[in-house]
N, C-alpha and C positions, 0 to 999 in steps of 0.2 A: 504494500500500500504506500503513494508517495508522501514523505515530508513535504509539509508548508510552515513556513517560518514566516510570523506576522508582524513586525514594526510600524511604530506610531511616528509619523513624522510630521510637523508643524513648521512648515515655513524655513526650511531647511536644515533643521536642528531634530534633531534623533532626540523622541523623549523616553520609545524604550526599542532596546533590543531582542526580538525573540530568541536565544541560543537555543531551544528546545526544539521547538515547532510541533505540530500537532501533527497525525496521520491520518488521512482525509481519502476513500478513496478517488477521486476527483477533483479537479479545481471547480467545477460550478460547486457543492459541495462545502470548499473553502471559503469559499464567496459568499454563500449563503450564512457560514460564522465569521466571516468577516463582517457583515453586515449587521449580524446578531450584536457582537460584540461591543460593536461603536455606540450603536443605541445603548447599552450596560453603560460604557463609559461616559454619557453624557453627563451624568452627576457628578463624577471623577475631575473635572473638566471642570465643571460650576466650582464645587468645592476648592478646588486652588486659584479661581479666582483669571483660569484661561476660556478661551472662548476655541471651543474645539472646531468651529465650520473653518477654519485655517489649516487643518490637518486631516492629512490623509493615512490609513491601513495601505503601508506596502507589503503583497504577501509574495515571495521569494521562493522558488525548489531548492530540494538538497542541493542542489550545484550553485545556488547562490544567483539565479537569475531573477528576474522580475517574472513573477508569471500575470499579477495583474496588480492594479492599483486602485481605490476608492477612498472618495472623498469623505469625511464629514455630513460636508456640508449639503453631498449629494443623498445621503440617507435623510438627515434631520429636514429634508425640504422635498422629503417624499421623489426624487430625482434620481435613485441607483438605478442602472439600471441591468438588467439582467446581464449575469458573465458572459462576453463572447470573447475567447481566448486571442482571437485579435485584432480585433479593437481595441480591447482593452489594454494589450503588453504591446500596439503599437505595431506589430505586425504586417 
């Protein structure tokens, strides 16, 4: 099953690192918890006093590549839109 490794990035600053990553069998799958997740984090966000629509879930394969990217700001404004592998990684 492949690794996805999920990083929080805001406006060019890494505010976390995923060294784990989670086993997904799929990236629409990851996308779908990548999605999940952000909405969890919006309180996370409030409570420190940042404004999360500046920051995007980059989710990465074991080999360290971009497999896709979401915003924020695209969740919280009803805007994600479903994974296409690429479009999304730019493909």
């Amino acid at each position: 099953m492949p690794r996805f490794f999920f990083h929080v990035r805001c406006r060019g600053e890494t505010l976390s690192h995923d060294s784990l990553g989670l086993d997904f069998p799929d990236a629409v799958t990851a996308h779908n918890e990548a999605v999940r997740a952000a909405r969890d984090l919006d309180g996370a966000f409030v409570v420190r006093g940042r404004n999360p629509h500046d920051c995007t879930i980059e989710v990465e394969n074991a080999a360290g590549e971009l497999v896709f990217s979401v915003s924020f700001a695209a969740i919280f404004n009803g805007h994600a839109k479903p994974f296409d592998s690429h479009v999304e990684a730019g493909q």
